[in-house]
C-alpha positions in Angstrom: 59.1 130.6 78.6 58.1 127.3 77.4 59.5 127.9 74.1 63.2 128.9 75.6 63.0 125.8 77.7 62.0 123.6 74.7 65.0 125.0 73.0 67.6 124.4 75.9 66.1 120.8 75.9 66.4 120.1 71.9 69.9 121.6 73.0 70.6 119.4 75.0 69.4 116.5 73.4 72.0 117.4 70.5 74.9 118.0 72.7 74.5 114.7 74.0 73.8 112.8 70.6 77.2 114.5 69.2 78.7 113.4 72.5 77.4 109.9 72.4 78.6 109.7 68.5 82.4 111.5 69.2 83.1 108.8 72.1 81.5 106.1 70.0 84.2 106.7 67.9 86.9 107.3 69.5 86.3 103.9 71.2 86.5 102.3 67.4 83.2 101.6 67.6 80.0 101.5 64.6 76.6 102.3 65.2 76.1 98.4 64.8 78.5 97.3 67.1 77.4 99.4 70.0 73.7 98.5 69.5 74.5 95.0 70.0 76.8 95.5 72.9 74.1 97.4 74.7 71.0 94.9 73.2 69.7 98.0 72.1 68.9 98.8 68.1 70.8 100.6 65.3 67.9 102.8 64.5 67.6 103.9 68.4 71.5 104.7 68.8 71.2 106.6 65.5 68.2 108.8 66.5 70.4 108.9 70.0 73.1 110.7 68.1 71.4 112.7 66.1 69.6 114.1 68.9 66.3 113.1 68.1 65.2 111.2 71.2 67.0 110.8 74.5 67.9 107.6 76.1 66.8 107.1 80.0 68.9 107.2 82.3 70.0 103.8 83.0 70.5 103.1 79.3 72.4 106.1 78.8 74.6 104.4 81.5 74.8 101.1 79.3 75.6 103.2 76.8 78.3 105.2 79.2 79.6 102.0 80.0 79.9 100.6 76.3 81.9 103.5 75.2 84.6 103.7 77.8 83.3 106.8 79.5 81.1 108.3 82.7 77.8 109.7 82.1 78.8 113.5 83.1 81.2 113.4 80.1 78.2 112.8 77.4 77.1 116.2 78.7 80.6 118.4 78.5 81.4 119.6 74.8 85.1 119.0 73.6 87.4 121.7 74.2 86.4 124.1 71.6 83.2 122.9 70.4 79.9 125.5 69.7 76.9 124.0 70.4 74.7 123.6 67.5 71.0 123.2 67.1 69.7 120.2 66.0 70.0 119.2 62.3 71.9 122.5 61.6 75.2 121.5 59.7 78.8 122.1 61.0 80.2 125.0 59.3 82.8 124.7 57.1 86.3 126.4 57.9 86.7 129.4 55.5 89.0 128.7 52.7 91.9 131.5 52.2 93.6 131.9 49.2 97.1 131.1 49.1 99.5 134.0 47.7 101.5 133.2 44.3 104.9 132.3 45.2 106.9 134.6 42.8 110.6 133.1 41.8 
């Protein structure tokens, strides 16, 4: 079991980084920007995002509060959304071939 709950947590930890990163943006923020804002550094918000290490709870309320959103909604995908695990790469839409247009 503890490997299954190790794997919810990385998870987790993921879901929230992408979270953290898609609000981020959506508020027109950088990395740099929101690190200062929160007095926190760019290398910490980065491993934040990529799901490498987990802020605490009140900073991830800082960070909440920075970004223009609650705390439940850093843990909610976006409508649509498969959860990925950590450092695996969003797949790429499959390409279809376009017909010839005969004249």
């Amino acid at each position: 079991m503890q490997i299954q709950q190790t794997s919810a947590v990385n998870l987790l930890y993921a879901l929230l980084g992408r979270q953290v990163a898609y609000y981020r943006n959506k508020a027109g923020l950088t990395q740099e920007e929101l690190a200062e804002a929160t007095k926190y550094s760019v290398d910490f918000i980065s491993l934040v995002e990529r799901g490498v290490n987990a802020p605490t709870l009140a900073r991830l309320q800082d960070i909440a509060d920075t970004i223009g959103v609650e705390v439940w909604q850093l843990f909610y995908p976006q409508v649509g959304e498969v959860p990925r695990k950590p450092g695996q790469r969003k797949s790429q839409p499959k390409r279809t071939q376009r017909k010839k247009k005969r004249f």
